[in-house]
Every structure is written in structure tokens, then in C-alpha cells.
DSSP file (Angstrom, degrees, kcal/mol; ACC not computed):
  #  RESIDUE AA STRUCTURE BP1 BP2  ACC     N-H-->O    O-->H-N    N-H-->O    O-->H-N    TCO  KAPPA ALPHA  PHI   PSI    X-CA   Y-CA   Z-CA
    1    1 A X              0   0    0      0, 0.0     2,-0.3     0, 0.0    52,-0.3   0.000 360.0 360.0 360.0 131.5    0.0    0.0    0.0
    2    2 A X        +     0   0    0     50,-0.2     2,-0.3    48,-0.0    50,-0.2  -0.942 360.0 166.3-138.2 132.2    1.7    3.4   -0.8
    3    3 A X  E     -A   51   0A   0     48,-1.5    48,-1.6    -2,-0.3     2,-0.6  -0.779  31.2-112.9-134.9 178.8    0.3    6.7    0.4
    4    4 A X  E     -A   50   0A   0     -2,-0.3     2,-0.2    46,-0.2    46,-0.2  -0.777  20.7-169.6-145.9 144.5    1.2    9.9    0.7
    5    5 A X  E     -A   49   0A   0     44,-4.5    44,-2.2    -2,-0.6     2,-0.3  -0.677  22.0-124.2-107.3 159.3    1.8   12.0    3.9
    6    6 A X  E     -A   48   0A   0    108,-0.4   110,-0.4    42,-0.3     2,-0.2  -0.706  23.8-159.8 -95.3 154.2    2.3   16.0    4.1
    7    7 A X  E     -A   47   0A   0     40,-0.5    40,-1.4    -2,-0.3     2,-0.3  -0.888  15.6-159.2-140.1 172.8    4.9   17.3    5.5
    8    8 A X  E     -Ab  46 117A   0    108,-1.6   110,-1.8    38,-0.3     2,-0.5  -0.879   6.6-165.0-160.3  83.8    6.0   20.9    7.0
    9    9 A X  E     -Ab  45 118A   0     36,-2.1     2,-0.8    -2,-0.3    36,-0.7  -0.790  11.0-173.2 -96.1 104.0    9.7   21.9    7.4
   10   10 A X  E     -Ab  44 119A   0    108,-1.9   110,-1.4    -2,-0.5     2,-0.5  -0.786   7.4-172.1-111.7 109.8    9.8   24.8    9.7
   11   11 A X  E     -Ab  43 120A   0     32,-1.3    32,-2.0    -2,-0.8     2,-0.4  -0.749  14.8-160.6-107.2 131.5   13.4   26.5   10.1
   12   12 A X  E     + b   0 121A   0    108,-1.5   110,-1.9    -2,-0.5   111,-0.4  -0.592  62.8  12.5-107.1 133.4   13.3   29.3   13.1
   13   13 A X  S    S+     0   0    0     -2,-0.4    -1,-0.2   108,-0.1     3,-0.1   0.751  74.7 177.6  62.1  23.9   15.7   31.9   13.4
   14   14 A X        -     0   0    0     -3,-0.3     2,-0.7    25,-0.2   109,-0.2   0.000  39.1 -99.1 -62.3 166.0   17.7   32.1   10.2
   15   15 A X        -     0   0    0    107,-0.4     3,-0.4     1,-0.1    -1,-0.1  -0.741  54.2 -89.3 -93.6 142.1   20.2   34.5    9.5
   16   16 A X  S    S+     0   0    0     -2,-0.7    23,-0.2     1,-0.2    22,-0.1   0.187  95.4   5.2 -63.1 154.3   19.0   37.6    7.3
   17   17 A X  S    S+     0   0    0     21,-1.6     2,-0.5     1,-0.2    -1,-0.2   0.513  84.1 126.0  14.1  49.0   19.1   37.7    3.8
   18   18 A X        -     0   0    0     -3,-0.4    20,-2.2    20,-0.2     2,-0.2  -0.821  57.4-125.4 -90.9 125.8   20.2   34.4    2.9
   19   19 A X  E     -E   37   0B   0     -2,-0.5    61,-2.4    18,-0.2     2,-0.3  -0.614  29.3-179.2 -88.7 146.2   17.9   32.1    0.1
   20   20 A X  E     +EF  36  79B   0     16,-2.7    16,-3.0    59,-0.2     2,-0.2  -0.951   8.3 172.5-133.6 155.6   16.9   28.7    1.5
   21   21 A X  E     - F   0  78B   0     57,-2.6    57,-3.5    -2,-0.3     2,-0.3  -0.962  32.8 -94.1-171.0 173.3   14.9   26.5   -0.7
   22   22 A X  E     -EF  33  77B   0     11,-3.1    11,-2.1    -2,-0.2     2,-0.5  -0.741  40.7-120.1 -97.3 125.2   13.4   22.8   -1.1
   23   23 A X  E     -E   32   0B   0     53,-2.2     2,-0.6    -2,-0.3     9,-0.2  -0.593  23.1-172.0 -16.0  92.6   15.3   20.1   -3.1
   24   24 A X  E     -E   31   0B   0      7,-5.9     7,-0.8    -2,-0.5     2,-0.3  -0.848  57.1  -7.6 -88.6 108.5   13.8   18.7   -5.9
   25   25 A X        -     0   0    0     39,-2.9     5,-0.3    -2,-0.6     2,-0.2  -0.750  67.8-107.8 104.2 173.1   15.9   15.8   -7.2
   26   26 A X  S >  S+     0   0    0      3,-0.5     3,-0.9    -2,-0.3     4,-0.1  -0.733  71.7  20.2-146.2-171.8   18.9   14.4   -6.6
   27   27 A X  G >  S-     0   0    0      1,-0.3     3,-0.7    -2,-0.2     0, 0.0   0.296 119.6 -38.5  58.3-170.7   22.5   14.1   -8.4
   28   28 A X  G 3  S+     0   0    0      1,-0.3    -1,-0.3    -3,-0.0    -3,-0.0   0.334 134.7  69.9 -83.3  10.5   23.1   16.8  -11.0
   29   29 A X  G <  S+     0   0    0     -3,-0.9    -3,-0.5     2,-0.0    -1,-0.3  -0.244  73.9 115.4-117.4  31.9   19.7   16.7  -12.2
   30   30 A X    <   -     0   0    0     -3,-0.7     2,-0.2    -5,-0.3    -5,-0.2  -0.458  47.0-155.2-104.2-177.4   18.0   18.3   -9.1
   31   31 A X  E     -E   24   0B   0     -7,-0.8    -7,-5.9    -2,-0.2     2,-0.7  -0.954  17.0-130.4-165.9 137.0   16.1   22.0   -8.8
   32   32 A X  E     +E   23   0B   0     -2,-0.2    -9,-0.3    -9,-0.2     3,-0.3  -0.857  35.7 178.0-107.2  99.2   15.6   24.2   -5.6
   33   33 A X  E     +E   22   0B   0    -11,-2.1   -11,-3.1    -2,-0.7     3,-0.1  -0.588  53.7  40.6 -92.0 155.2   11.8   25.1   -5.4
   34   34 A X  E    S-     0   0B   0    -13,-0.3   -14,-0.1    -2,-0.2    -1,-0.1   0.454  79.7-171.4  79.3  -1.0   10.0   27.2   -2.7
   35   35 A X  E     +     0   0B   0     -3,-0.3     2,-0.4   -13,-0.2   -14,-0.2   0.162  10.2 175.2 -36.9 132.7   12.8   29.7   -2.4
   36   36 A X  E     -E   20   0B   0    -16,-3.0   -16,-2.7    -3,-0.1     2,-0.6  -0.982  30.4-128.6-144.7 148.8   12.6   32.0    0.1
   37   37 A X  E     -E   19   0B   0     -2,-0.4   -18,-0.2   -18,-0.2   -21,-0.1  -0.705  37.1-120.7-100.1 121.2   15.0   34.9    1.5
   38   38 A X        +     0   0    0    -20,-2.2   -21,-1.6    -2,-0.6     2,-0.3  -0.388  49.5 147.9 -63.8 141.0   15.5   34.5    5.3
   39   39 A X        -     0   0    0      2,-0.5     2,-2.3   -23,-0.2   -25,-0.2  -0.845  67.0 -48.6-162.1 176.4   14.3   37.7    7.4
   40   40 A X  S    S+     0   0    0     -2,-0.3     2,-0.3   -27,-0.1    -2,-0.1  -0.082 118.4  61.7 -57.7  40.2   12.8   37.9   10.7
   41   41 A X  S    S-     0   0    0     -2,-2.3    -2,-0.5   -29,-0.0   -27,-0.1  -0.994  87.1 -92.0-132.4 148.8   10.5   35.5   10.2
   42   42 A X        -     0   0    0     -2,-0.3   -30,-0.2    -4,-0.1     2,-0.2  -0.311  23.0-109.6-101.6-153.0   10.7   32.2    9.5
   43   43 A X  E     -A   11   0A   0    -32,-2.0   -32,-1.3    -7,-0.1     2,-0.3  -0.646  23.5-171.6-106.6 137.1   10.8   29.9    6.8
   44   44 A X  E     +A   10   0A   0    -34,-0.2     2,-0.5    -2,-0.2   -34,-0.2  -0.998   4.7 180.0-131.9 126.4    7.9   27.5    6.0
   45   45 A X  E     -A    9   0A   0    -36,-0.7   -36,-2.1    -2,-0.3     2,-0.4  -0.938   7.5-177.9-127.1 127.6    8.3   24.5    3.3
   46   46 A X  E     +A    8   0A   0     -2,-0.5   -38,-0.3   -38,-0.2     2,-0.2  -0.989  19.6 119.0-142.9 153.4    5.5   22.3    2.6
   47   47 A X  E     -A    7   0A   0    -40,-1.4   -40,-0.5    -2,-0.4     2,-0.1  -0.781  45.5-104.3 164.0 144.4    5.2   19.4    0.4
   48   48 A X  E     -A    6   0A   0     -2,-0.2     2,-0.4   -42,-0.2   -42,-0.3  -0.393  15.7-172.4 -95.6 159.9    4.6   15.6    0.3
   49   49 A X  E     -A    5   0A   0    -44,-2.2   -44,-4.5    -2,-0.1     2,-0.4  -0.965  30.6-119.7-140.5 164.7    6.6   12.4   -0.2
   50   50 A X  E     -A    4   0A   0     12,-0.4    12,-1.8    -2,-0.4     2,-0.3  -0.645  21.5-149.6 -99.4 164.0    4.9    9.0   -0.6
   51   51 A X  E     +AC   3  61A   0    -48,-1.6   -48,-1.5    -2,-0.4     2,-0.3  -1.000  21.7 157.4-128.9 123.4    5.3    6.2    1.7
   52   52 A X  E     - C   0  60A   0      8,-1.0     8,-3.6    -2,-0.3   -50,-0.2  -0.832  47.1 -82.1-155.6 162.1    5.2    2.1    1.2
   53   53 A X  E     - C   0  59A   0    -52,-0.3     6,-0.2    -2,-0.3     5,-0.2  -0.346  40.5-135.2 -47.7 140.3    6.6   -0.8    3.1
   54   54 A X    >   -     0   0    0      4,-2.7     3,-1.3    -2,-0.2    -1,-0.1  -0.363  39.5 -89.4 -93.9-178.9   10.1   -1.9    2.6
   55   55 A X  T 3  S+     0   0    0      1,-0.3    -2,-0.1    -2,-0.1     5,-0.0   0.768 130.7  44.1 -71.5  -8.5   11.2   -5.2    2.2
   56   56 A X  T 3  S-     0   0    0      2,-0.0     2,-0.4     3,-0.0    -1,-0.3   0.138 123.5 -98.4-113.0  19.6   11.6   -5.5    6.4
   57   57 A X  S <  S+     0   0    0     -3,-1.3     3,-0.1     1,-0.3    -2,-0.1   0.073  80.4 127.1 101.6 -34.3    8.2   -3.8    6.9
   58   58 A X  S    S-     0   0    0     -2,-0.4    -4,-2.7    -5,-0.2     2,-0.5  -0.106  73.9 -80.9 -57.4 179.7    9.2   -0.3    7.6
   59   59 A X  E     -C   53   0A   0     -6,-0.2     2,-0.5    41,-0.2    -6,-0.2  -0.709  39.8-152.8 -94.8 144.6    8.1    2.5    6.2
   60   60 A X  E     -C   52   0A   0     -8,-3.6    -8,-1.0    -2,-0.5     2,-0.4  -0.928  14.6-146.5-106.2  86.9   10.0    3.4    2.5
   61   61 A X  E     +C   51   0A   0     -2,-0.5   -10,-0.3   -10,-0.2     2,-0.1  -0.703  30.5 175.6 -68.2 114.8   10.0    7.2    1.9
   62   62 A X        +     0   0    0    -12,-1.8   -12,-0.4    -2,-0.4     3,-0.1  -0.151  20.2  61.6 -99.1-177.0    9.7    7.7   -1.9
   63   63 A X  S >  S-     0   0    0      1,-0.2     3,-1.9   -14,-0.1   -14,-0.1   0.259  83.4 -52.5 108.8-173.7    9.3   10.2   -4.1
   64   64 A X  T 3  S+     0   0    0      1,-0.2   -39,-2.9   -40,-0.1    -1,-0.2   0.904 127.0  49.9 -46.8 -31.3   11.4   14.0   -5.9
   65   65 A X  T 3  S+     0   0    0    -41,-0.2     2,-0.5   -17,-0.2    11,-0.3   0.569  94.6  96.2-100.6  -8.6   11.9   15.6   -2.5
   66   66 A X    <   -     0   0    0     -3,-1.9     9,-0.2     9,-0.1    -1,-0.1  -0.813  48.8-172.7-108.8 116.2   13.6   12.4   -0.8
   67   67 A X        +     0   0    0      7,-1.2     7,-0.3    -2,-0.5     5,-0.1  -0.018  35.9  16.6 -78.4 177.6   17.6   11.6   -0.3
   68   68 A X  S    S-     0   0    0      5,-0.2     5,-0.1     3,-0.1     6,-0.1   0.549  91.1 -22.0  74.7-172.4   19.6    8.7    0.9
   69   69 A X        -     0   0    0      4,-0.2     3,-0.4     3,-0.1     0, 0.0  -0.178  63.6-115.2 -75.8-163.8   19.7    5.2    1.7
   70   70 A X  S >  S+     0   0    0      1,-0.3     3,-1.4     2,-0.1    -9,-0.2   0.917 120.4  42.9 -95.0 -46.3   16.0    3.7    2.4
   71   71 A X  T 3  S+     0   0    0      1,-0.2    -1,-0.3    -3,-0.1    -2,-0.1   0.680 125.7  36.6 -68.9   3.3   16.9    2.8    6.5
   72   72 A X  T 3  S+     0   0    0     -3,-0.4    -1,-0.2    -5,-0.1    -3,-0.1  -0.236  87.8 163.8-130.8  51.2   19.0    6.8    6.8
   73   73 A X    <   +     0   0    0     -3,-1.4    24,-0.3    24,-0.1    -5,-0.2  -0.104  10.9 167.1 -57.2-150.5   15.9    8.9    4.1
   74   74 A X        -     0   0    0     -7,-0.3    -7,-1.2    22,-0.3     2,-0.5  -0.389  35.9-131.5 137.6 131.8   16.4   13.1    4.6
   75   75 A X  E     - G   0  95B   0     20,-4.7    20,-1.4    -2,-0.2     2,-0.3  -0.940  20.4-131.1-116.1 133.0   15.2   15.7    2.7
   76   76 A X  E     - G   0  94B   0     -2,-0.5   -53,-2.2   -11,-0.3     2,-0.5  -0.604   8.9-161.6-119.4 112.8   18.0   18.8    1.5
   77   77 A X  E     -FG  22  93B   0     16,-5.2    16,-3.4    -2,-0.3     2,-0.3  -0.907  33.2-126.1 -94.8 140.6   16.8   22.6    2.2
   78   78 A X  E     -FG  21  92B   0    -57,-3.5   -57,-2.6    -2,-0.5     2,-0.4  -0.625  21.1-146.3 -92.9 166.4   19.4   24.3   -0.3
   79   79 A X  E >   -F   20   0B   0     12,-0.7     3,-2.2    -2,-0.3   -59,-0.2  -0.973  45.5 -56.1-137.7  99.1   21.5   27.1    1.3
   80   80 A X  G >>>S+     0   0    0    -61,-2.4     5,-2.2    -2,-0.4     3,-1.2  -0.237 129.8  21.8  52.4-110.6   22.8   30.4   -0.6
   81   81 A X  G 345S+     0   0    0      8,-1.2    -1,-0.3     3,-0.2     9,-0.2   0.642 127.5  57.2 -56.6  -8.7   24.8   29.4   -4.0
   82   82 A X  G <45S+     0   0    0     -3,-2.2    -1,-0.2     7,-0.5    -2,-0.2   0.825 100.5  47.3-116.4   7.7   23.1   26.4   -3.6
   83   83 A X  T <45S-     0   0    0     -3,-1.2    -2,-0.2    -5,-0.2    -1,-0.2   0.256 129.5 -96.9 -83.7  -9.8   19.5   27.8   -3.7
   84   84 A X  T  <5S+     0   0    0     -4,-0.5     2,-0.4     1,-0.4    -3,-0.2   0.742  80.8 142.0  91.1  24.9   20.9   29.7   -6.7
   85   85 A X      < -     0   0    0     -5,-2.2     2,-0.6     4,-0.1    -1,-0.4  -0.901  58.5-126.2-114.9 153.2   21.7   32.7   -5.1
   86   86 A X  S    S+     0   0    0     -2,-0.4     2,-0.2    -3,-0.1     3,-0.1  -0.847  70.6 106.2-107.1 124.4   24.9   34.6   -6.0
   87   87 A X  S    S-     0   0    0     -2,-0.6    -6,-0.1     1,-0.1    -2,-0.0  -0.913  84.5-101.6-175.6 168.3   26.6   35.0   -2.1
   88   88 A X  S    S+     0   0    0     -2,-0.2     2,-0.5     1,-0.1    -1,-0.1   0.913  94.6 103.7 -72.9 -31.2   29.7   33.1   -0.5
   89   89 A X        +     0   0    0      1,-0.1    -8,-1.2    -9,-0.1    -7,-0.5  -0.295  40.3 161.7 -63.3 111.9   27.1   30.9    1.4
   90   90 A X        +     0   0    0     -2,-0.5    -1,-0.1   -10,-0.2   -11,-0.1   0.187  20.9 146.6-133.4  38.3   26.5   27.1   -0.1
   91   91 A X        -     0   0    0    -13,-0.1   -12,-0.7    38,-0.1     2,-0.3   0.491  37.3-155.9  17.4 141.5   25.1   25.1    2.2
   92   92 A X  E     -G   78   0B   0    -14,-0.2    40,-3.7    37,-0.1     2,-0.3  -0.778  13.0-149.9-137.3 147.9   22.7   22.2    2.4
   93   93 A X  E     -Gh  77 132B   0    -16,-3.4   -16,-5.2    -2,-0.3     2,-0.5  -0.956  13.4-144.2-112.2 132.4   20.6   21.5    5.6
   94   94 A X  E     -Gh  76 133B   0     38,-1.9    40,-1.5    -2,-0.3     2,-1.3  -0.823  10.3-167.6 -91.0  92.8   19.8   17.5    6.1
   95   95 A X  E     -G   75   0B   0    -20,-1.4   -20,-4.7    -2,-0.5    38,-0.1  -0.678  19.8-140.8 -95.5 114.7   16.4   17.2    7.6
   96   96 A X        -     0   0    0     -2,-1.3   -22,-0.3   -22,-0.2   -21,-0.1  -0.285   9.6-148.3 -64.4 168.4   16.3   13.3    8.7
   97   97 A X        +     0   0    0    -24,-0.3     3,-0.3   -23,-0.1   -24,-0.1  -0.208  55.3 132.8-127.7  26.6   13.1   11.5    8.1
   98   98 A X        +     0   0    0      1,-0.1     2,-0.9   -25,-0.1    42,-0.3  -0.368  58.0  46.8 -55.0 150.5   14.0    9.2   11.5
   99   99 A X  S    S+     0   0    0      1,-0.2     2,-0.7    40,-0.1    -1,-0.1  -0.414  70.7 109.5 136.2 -72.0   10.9    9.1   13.6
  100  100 A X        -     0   0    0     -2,-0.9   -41,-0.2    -3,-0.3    -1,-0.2  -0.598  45.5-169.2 -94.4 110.5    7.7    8.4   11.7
  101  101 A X     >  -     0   0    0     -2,-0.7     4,-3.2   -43,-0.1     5,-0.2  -0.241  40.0-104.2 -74.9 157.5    6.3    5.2   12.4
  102  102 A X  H  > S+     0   0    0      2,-0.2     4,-1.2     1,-0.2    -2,-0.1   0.641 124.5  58.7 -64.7 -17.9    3.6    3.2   10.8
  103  103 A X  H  > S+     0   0    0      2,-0.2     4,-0.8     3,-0.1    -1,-0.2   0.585 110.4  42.8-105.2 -44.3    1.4    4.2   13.8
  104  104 A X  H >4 S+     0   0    0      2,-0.2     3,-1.5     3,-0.1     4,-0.2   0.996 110.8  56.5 -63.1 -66.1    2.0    8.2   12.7
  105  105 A X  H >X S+     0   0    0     -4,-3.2     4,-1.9     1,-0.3     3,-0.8   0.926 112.6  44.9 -52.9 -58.2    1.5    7.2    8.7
  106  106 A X  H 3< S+     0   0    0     -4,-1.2    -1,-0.3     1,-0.3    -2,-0.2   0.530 108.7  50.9 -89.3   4.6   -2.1    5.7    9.9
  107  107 A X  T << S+     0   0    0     -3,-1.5    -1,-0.3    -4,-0.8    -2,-0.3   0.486 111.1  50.4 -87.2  -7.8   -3.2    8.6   12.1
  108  108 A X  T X4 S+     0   0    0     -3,-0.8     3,-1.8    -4,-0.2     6,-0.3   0.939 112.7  49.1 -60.8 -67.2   -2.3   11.2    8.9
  109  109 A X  T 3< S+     0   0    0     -4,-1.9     3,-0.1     1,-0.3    -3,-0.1   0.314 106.3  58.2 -74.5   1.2   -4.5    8.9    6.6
  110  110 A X  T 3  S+     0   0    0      1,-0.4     2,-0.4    -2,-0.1    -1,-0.3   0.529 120.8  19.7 -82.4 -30.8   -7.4    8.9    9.3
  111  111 A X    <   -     0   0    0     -3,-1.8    -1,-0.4    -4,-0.1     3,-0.2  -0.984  63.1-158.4-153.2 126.1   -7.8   12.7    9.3
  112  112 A X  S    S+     0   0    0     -2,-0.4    -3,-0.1     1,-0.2    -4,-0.1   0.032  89.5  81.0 -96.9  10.4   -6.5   14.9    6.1
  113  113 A X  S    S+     0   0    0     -5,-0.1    32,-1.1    32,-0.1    33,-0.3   0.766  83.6  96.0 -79.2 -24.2   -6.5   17.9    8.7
  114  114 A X        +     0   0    0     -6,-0.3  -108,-0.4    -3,-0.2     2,-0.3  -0.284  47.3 160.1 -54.1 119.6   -3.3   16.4    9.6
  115  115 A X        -     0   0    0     28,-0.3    28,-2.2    -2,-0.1     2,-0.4  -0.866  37.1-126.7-134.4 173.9    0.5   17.0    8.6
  116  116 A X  E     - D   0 142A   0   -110,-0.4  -108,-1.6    -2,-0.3     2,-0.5  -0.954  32.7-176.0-107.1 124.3    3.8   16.1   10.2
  117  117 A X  E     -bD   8 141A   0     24,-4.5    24,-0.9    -2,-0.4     2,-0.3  -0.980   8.1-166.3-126.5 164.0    6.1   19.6   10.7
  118  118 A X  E     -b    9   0A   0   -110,-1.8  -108,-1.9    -2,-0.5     2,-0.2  -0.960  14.2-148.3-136.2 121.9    9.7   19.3   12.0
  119  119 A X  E     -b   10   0A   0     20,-0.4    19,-0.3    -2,-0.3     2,-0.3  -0.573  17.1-166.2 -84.0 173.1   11.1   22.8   13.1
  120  120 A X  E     -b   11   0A   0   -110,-1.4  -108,-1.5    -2,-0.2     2,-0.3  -0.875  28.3-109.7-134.8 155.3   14.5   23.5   12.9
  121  121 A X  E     -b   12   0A   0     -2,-0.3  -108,-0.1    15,-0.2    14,-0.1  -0.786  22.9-165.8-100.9 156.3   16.9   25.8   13.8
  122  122 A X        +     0   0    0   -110,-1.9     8,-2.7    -2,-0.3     2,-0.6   0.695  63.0  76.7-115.9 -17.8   18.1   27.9   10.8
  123  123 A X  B     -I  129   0C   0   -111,-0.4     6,-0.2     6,-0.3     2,-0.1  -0.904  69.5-137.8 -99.7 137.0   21.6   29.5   12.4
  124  124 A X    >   -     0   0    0      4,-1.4     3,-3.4    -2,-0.6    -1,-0.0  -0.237  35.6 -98.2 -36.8 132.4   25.1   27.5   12.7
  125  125 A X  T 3  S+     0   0    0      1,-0.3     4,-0.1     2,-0.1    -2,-0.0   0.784 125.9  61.0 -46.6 -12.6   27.3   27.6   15.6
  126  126 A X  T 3  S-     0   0    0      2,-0.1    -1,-0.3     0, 0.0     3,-0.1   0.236 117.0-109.5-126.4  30.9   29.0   29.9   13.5
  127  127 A X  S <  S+     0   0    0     -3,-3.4    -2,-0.1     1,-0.2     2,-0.1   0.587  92.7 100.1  76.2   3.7   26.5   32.4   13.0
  128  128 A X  S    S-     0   0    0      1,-0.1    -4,-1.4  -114,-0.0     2,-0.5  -0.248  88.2 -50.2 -93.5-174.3   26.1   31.3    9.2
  129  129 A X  B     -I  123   0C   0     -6,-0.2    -6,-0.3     1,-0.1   -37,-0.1  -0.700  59.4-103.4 -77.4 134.2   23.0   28.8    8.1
  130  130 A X        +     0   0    0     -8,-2.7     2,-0.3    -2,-0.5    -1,-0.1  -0.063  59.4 170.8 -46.6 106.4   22.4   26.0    9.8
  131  131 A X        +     0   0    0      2,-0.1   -38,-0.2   -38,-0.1    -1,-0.1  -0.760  39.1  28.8-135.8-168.6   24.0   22.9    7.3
  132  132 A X  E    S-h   93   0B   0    -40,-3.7   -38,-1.9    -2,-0.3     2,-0.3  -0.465 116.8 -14.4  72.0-162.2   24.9   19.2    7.2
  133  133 A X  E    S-h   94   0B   0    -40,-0.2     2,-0.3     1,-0.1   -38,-0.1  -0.389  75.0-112.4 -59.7 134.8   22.5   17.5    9.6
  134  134 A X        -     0   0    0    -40,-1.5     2,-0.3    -2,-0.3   -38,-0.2  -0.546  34.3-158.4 -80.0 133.5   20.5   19.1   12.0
  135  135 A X  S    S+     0   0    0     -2,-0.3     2,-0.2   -14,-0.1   -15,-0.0  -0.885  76.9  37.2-170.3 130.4   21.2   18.5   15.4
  136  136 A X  S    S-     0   0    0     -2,-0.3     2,-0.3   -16,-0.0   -15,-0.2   0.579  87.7-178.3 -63.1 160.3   19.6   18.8   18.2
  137  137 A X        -     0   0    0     -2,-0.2   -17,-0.1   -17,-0.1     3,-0.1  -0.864  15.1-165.3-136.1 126.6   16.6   17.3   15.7
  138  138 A X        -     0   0    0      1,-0.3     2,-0.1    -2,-0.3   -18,-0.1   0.326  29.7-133.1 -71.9  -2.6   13.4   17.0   17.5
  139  139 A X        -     0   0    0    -20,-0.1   -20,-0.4     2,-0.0    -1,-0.3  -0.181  38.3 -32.5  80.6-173.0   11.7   14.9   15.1
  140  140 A X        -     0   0    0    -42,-0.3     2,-0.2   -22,-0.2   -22,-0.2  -0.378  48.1-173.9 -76.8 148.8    8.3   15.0   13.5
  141  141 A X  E     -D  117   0A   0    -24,-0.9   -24,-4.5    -2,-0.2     2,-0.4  -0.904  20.4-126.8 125.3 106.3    5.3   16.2   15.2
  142  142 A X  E     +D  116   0A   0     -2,-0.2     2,-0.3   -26,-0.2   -26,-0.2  -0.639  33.9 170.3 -86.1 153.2    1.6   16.1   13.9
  143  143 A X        -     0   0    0    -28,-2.2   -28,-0.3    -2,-0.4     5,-0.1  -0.878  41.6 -89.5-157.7 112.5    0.0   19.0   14.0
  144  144 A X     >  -     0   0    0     -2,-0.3     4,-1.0   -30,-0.2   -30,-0.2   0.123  31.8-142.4  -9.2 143.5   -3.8   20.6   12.5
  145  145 A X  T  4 S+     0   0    0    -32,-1.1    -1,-0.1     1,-0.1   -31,-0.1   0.868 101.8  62.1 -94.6 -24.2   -2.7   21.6    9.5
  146  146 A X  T  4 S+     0   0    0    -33,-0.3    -1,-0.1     1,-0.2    -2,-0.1   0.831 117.2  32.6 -21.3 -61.8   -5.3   24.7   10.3
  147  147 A X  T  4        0   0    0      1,-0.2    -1,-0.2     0, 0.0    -2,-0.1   0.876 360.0 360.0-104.8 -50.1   -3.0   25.6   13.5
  148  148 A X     <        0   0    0     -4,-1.0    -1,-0.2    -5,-0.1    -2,-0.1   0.681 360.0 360.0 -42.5 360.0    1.0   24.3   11.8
């Protein structure tokens, strides 16, 4: 059975005028969509990836917007030159997709008010954007999509 869940990438506190934007794609054949120039507010990316069983029963995150091997997925916000923006910053932030259980997947497909968002923090220990893997990562979180 393959579905498909929303999702909601919220990065808090970026540092000003910087592009972030979603990875579409992979390899040299990817595209940065949703761009948005960091100011005091943050950044909100929404978009879906599909979901099916693997061969060991987990859930298999599919689809444009989804990296890696199937047991590590992670989805790539692009970062300054690499949102296409002309700056020294080039970046990507690695938002895991650890977390979300089959027990999550089948409360989003119960109620379509439903999304998963994961905030983030958008500044680096070094006062630049926040890249590589995120960490602390607090995981996934459903949330009204009405209230997220």
C-alpha cells in the first residue's frame, strides 16, 4: 500500500538575507523550489513524499523531495549558492526522516486535517545557516494543519 503524507519543514531563526529553498531531485539533475530569502521571520516549506513498506516492513520514503539510503531517508533545504543565489554561502541542511512510524502514517491517513512539521533551527554555531545534519533534531510532530 503506498500513500502519501504532508509534510511541514519549519526552520526558526535564520540568519537575514540568505535564500533557502526545497530540493527537488537528486544528483546533478536536481532543482531548488519554494525559495525564500530568510528575514525575521521564518521559513515554512510544505510538500509531500509518498510512503510504502520496505522489504523489512518499515516505512520506504519515496518520491522528488527524498535523499539517501531507504533505512538513513532526509530531505536537503538548499543554502545560498546552492538555492541559486549569487553569495559566498553554499550550504545544504539535512532534515532526517527518523521518527515516523507506521502508527504516525495511519493517524495522517485517518484525518487529512493532519500534517507532520519538524522545526528547525536555521543559524550554525557559526553564526552562518544551519548545514549538514540538524542537530539537536526533534523529530516530527503532527499538527492541525489549520494551527501548523
Amino acid at each position: 500500500m503506498t500513500q502519501e503524507i504532508p509534510l511541514k519543514i519549519i526552520i526558526e531563526h535564520p540568519p537575514v538575507g540568505i535564500d533557502f529553498g526545497l530540493q527537488r531531485g537528486s544528483g546533478n539533475t536536481y532543482e531548488t523550489i519554494q525559495i525564500q530569502r530568510s528575514s525575521e521571520k521564518n521559513l515554512k516549506f510544505e510538500f509531500t513524499i509518498t510512503v510504502k513498506p520496505s522489504k523489512d516492513g518499515l516505512p520506504n520514503f519515496l518520491g522528488p523531495f527524498v535523499q539517501g539510503p531507504t533505512s538513513q531517508r532526509f530531505v536537503y533545504i538548499d543554502i545560498g549558492a546552492c538555492a541559486g543565489q549569487h553569495t559566498h554561502w553554499s550550504r545544504r541542511m539535512k532534515i532526517p526522516l527518523i521518527g515516523i512510524d507506521w502508527d504516525t502514517i495511519r493517524a495522517l491517513s485517518t484525518n487529512s486535517s493532519l500534517m507532520l512539521v519538524a522545526r528547525v533551527h536555521g543559524t550554525g554555531k557559526d553564526n552562518g545557516p544551519t548545514c549538514g545534519t540538524v542537530k539537536p533534531f526533534e523529530g516530527w510532530h503532527i499538527v492541525d494543519r489549520a494551527i501548523g
